[in-house]
C-alpha positions as CSV (number, residue, x, y, z in Angstrom):
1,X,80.1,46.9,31.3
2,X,78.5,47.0,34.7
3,X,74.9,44.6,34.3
4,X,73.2,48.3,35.5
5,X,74.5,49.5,31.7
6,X,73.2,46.7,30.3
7,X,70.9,47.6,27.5
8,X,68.2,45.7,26.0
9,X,66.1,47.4,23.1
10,X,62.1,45.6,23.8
11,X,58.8,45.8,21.3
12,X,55.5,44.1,21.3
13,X,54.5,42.3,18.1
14,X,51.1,40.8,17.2
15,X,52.5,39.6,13.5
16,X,55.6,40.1,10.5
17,X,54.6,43.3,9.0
18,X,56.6,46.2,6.9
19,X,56.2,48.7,9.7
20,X,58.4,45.6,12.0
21,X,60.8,45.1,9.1
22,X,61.7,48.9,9.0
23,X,62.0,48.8,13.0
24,X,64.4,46.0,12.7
25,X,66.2,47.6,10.0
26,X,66.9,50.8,12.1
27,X,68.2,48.7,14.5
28,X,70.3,46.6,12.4
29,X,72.0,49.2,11.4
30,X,74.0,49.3,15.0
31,X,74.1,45.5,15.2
32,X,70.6,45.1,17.9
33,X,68.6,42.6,17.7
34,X,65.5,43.5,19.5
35,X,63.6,41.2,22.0
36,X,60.2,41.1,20.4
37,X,57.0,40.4,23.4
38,X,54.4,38.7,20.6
39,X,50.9,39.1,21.3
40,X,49.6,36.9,19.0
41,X,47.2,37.5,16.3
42,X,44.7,39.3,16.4
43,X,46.3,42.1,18.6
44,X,44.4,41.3,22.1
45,X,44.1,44.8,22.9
46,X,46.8,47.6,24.6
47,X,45.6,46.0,28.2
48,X,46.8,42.0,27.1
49,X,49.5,43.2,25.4
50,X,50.8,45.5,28.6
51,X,50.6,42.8,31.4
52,X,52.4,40.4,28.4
53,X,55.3,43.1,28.1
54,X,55.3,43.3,32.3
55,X,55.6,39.7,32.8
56,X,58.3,39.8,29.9
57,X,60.3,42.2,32.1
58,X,59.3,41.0,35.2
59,X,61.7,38.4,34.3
60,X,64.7,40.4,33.7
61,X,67.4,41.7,36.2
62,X,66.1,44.1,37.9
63,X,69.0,46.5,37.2
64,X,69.3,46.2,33.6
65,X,68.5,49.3,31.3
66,X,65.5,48.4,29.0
67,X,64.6,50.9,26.4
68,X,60.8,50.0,25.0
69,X,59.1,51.6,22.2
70,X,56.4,50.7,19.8
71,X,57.9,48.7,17.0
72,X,55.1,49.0,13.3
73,X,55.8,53.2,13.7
74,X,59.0,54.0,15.0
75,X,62.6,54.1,13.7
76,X,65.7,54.2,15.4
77,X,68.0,57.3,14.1
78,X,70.8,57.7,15.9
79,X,74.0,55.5,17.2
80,X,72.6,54.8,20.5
81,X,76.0,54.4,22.3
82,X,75.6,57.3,23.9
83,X,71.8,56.7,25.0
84,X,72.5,55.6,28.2
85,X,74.3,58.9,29.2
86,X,71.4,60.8,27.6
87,X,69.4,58.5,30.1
88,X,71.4,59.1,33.0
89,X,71.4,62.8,32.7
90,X,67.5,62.9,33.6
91,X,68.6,61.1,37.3
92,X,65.0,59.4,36.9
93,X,64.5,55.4,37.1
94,X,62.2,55.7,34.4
95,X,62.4,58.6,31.4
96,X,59.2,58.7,29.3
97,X,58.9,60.1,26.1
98,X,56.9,63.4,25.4
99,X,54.1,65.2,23.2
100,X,51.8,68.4,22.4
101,X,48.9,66.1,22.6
102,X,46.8,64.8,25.9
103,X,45.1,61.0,25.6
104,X,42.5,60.5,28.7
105,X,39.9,57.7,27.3
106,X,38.3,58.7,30.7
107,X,35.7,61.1,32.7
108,X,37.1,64.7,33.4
109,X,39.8,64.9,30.7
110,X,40.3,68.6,31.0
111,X,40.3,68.7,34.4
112,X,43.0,65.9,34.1
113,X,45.0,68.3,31.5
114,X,44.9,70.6,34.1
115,X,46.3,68.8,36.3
116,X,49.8,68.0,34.9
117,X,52.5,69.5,35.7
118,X,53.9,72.2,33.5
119,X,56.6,71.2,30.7
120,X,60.0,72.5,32.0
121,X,61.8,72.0,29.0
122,X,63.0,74.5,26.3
123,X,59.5,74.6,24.1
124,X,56.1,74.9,25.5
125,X,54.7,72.4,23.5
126,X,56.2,68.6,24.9
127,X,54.4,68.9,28.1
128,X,52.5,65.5,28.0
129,X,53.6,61.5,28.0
130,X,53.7,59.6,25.1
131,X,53.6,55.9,26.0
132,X,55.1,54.8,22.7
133,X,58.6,55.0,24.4
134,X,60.2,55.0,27.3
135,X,63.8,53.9,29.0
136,X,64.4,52.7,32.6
137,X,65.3,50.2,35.2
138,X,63.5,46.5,33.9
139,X,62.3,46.0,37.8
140,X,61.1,49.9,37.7
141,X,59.2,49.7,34.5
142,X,57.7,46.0,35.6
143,X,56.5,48.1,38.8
144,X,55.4,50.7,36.6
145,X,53.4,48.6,34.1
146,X,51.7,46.4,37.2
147,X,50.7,49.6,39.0
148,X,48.3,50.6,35.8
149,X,44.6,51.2,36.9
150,X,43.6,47.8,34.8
151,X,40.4,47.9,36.3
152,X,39.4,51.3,34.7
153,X,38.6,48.8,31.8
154,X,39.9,51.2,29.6
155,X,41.6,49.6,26.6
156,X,43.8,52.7,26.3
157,X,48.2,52.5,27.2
158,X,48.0,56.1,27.2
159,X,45.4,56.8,29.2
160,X,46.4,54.8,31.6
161,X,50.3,55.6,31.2
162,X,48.5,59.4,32.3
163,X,46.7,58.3,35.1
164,X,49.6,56.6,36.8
165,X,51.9,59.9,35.8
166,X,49.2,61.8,37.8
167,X,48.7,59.8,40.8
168,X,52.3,58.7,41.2
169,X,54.4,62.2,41.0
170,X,58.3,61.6,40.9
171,X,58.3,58.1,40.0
172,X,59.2,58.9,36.2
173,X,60.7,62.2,34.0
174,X,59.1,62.7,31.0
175,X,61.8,64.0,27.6
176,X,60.2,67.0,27.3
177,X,63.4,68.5,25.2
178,X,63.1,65.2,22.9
179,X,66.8,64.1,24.2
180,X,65.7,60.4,23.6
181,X,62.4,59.9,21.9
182,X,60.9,62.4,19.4
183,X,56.9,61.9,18.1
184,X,55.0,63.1,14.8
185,X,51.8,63.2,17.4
186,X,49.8,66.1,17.2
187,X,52.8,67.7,14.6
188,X,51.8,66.3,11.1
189,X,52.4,69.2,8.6
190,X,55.4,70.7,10.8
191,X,58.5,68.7,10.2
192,X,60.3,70.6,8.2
193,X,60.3,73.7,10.6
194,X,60.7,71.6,13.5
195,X,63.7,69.2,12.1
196,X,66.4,69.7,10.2
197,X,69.5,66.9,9.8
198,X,73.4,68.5,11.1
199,X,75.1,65.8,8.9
200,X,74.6,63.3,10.8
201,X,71.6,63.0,13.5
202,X,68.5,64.8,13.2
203,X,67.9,68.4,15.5
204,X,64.5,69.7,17.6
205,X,64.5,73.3,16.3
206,X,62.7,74.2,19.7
207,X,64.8,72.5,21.9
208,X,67.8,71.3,20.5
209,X,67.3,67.8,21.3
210,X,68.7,65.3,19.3
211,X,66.3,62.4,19.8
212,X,67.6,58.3,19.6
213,X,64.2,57.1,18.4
214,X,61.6,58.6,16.2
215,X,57.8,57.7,16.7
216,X,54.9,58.0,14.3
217,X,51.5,57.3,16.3
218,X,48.8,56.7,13.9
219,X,51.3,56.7,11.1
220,X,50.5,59.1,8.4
221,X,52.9,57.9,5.9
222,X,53.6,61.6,4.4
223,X,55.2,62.4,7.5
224,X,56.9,59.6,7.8
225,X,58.6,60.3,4.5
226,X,59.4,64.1,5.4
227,X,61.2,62.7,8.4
228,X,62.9,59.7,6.2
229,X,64.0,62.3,3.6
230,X,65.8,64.5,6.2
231,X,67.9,61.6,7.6
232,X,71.3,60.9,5.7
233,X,70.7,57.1,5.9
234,X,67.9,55.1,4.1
235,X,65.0,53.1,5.6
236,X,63.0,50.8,4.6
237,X,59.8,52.8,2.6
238,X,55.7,52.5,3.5
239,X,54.3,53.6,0.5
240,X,51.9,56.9,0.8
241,X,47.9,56.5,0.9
242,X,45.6,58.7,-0.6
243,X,43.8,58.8,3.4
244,X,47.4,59.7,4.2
245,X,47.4,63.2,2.3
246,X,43.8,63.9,3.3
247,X,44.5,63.1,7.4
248,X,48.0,65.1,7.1
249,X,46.1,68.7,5.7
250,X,43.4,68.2,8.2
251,X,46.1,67.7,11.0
252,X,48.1,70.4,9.5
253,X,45.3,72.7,10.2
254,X,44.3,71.3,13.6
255,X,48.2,71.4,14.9
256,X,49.4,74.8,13.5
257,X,48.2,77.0,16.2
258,X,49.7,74.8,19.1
259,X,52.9,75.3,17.2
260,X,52.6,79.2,16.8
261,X,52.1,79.6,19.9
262,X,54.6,77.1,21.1
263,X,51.7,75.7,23.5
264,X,50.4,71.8,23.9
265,X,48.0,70.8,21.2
266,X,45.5,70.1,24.0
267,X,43.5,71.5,23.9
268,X,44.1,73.9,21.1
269,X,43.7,71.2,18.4
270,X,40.1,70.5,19.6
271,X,39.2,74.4,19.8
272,X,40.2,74.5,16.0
273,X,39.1,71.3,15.2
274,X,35.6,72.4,16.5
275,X,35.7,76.0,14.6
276,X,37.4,74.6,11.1
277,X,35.5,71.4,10.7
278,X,31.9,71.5,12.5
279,X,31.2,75.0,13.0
280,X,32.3,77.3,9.7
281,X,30.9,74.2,7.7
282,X,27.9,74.6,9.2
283,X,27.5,77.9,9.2
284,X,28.5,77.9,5.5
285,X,25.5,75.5,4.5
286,X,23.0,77.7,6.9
287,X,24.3,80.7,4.5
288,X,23.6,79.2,1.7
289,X,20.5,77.8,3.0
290,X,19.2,81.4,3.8
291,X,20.2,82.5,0.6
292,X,18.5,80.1,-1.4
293,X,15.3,81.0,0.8
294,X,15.1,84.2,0.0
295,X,16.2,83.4,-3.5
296,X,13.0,81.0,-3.8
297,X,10.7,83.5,-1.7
């Protein structure tokens, strides 16, 4: 093996925790041992830990393949011996992963939305970066990760992972057919009709993809388990909060259209959002509140 097909699977760590154990696990399972960036405790926030994670690669041969993702919400799924042709095939020095949803912590997000260039995969709905993972050259994504617009002061990854995708056009491919990395982001409620296991490695019902890694940003534990139960291995278990059921309906509702309509969640989810949980509320208790006036008068 040449050192450009060198692989190194990389995480950021603040403490031991069960979401860690069941990253390690997943990776156990094919022999990796992960290099783990710690933070240190208390988590210094997404800016620290970034410039900690670039001067962790910055260290590394250039040409060696790193593949990052988050490491408390995301699993490893598949035998990733063939990762580095699923990689390859994007002809990109850095691939990052996709989702229906839009983070931008800053002035003008719609405008920014806007902006992006239109998915080109095989569903409508992957069409924005999700920083949570990402594969490529160590010396590209150390560029990558000390180009970020620090000084925005935003203590967002995503938002700034945007903002460089914007301003810096064919420096990175994004997996908008979930070859690599798959997310629950903006999808809570939909994993049964958008997965399903062949035997052996778990299918995109959109697009076919076949994804390595599987990411759960702000990890609502139900869907986690939906996704655990389709997989024909076992993994280590988070047991299921009452806040979890109660998020996952109210995402459910939120997410459905975006997935009708095969479109980005953004900015669908906020339209619904606004209609199903401030507006018909409110006009519900103004009803009522009518009613009971003329009841009275």
């Amino acid at each position: 093996m040449s050192r450009g097909e060198l692989l190194r699977f990389v995480t950021l760590a603040s403490h031991e925790g069960a979401g860690l154990v069941r990253y390690r696990a997943s990776l156990a399972r094919f022999g990796i041992t992960p290099d783990i960036v710690w933070t240190g405790k208390p988590y210094p926030g997404h800016l620290a830990a970034m410039r900690l994670l670039g001067a962790h690669l910055s260290a590394l041969p250039a040409e060696d393949i790193v593949v990052f993702t988050d490491g408390f919400d995301v699993v490893l799924i598949r035998d990733p011996a063939e990762l580095l042709a699923a990689y390859r095939v994007f002809d990109a020095d850095i691939v990052l992963s996709a989702e229906p949803g839009f983070t931008w912590k800053l002035p003008g997000r719609f405008a920014a939305s806007r902006r992006y260039p239109k998915g080109e995969g095989r569903s409508g709905m992957y069409r924005y970066l999700n920083s949570g993972g990402y594969v490529g050259k160590a010396g590209a994504l150390a560029a990558m990760l000390a180009d970020l617009d620090y000084a925005t002061g935003v203590d967002c990854d995503q938002t700034l992972f945007n903002k460089w995708f914007l301003e810096n056009p064919g420096r990175a491919a994004l997996d908008h057919d979930l070859e690599i990395f798959a997310s629950s982001a903006c999808q809570s409620g939909l994993e049964r009709k958008l997965y399903r296991c062949d035997g052996a490695q778990l299918v995109n019902t959109r697009t076919g993809g076949r994804p390595f890694f599987f990411h759960f940003p702000a990890e609502n534990r139900l869907c986690t388990k939906h996704v655990l139960d389709m997989l024909p291995f076992e993994l280590p278990r988070l047991p299921v909060r009452p806040r979890d059921r109660w998020k996952y309906v109210l995402n459910l509702i939120e997410g459905r259209p975006a997935y009708w309509l095969d479109r980005p969640a953004y900015p669908l989810e906020d339209i619904v959002g606004l209609l199903a949980f401030r507006l018909l509320p409110a006009s519900i208790v103004a009803g009522l509140g009518i009613l009971a006036w003329h009841a009275i008068a």
